[in-house]
C-alpha positions in Angstrom: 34.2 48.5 41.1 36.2 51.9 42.1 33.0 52.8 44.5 34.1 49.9 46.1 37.2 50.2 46.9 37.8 52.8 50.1 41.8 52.3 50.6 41.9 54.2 47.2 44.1 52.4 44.0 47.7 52.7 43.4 49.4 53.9 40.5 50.8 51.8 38.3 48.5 48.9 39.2 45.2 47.4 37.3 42.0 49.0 37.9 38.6 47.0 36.4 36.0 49.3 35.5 32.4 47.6 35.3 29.6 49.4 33.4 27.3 49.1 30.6 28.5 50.4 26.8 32.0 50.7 27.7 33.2 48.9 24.6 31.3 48.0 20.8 33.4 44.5 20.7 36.0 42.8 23.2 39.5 43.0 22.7 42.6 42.2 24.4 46.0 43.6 24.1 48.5 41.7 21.8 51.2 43.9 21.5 54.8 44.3 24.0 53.2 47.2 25.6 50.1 48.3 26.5 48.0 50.6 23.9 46.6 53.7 25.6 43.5 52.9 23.0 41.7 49.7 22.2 39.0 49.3 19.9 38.5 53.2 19.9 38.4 52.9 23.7 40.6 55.0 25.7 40.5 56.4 29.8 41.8 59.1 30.9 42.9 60.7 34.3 43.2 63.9 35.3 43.8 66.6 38.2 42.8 70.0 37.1 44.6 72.0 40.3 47.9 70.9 39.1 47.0 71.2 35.2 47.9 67.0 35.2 46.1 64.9 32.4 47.5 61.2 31.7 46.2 58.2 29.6 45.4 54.9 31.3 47.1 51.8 29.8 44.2 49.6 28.4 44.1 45.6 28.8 41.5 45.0 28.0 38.0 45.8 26.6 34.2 44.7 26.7 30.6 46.1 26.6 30.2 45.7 30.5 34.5 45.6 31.4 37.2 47.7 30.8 41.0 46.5 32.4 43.5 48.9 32.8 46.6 50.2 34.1 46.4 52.7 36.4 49.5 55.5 35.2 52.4 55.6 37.7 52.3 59.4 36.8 49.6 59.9 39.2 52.2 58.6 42.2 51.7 61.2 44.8 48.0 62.7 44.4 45.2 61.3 46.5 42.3 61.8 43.7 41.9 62.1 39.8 39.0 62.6 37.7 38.9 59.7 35.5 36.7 59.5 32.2 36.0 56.7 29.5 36.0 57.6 25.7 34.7 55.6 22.7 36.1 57.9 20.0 34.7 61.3 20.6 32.1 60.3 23.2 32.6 60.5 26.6 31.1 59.2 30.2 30.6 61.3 32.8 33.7 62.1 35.2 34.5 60.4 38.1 36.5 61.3 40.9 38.3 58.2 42.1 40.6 58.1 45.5 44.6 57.5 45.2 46.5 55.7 47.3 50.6 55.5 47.3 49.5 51.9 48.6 46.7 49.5 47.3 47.4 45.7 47.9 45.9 42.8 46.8 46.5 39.3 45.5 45.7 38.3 42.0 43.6 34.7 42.6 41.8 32.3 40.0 38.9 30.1 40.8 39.0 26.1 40.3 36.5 23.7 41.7 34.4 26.3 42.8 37.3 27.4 45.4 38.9 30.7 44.5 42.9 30.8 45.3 45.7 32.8 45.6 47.4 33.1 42.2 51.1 31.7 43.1 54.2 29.7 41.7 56.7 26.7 43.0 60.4 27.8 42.6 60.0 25.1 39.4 57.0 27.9 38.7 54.6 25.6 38.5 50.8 26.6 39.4 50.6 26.4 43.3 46.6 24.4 43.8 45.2 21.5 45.1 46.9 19.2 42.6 50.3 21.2 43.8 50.2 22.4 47.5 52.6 24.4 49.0 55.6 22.8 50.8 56.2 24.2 53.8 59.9 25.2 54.1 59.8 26.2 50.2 59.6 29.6 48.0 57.1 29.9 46.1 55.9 33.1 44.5 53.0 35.4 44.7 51.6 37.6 42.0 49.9 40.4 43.5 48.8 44.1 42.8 49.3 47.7 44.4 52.9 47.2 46.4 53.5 51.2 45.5 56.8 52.9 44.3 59.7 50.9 43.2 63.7 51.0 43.0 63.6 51.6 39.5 60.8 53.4 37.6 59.1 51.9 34.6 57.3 53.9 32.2 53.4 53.1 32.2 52.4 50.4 29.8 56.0 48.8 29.6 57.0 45.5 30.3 59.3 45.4 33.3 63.1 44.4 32.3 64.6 40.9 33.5 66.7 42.7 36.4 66.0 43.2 39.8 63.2 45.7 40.5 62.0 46.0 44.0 59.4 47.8 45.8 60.8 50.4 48.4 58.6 49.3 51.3 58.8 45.0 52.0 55.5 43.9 53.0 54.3 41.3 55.7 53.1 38.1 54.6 51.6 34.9 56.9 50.5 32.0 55.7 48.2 29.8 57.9 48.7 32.6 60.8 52.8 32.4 60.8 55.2 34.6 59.5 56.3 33.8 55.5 60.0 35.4 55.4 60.1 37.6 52.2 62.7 37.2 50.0 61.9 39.0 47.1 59.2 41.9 46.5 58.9 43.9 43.2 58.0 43.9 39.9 57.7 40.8 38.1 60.1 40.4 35.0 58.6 40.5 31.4 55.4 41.7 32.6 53.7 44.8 32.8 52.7 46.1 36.0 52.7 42.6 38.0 53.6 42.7 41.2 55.8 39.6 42.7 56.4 38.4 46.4 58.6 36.0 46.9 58.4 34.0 50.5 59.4 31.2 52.6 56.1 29.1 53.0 56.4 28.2 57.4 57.1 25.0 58.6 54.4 23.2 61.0 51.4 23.9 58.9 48.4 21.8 58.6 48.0 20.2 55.6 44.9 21.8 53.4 43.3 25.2 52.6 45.5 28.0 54.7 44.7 32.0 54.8 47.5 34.3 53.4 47.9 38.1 54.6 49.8 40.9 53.6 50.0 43.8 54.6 52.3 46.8 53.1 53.0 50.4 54.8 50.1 49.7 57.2 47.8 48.9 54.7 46.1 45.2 54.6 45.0 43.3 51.2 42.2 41.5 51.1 42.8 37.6 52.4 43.8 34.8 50.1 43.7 30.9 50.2 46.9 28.7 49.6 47.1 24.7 50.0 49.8 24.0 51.6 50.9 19.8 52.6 
């Protein structure tokens, strides 16, 4: 939830919006791109002083869930009014913070444990069944890492080149440094943030804590194995 969140969100990231009537049916986007409506469902963001209104990306829709993408057109304002439409009705407006910086790690839960959601250089799922190596690459799919080298329109799938973020962050895993290798935008997807790192050697084998950090500003912790 947005009233939640007090870093602010980051253009050109996801954004989940919980409510009640946000959506008749549930949908999910099928297409290359992302729609700007789905299932007659559409947000919008706007900042009157500058005369600046800009569709959100929609992922995905529900009765209690919207997922969207956050437009990178709002890079460089620290709040927007946001509204949801279904057709010609609208919710209330919201003003909702803006932040050139917003990280956090994209995790899944198994086994009642939730973990960071990360690859093997093989890209294999990274979990208990798969640990980390210590000494290898693996790759971490996160959310919010801010402007990139080369800009990608909102709602488009990035190209398979080379697309970094213009500020590295700071990753440790277990408490040591993770050397970063790689940080942008992940190929093929839209909006996907990737970090690639060196996992640290001399780790104990189970459950460690990841933290990132990027321009000063820390995501929330996440939970690797590592052996």
């Amino acid at each position: 939830s947005f009233v939640k969140n007090q870093q602010g969100f980051a253009p050109g990231s996801y954004l989940s919006l919980f409510g009640t009537g946000l959506s008749e049916v549930t949908r999910l986007f099928y297409t290359p791109y992302l729609p700007l409506s789905l299932a007659n469902v559409s947000v919008s963001f706007d900042v009157p002083s500058d005369n600046v209104s800009v569709p959100a990306s929609v992922v995905y829709v529900s009765p209690g869930q919207l997922n969207i993408q956050i437009p990178w057109e709002l890079a460089g304002y620290t709040s927007a009014q946001m509204k949801v439409s279904i057709g010609l009705t609208s919710s209330a407006v919201m003003t909702v913070p803006i932040n050139t910086y917003s990280p956090g790690f994209f995790e899944y839960l198994t086994g009642g444990q939730s973990y960071l959601a990360a690859q093997d250089a093989s890209y294999r799922m990274i979990g208990p069944s798969n640990p980390a190596q210590g000494g290898s690459i693996i790759l971490l799919y996160s959310n919010g890492l801010g402007p990139v080298t080369t800009p990608i329109p909102s709602g488009q799938p990035t190209p398979n080149q080379q697309i970094t973020t213009t500020v590295t962050p700071q990753v440790t895993i277990g408490g040591k440094p993770a050397q970063v290798v790689f940080s942008g935008l992940s190929p093929q997807s839209i909006g996907l943030y990737q970090v690639n790192v060196k996992v640290p050697t001399g780790l104990s084998p189970g459950n460690q804590t990841v933290k990132m950090s990027i321009n000063g500003v820390d995501a929330k912790d996440a939970v690797i194995p590592v052996k």
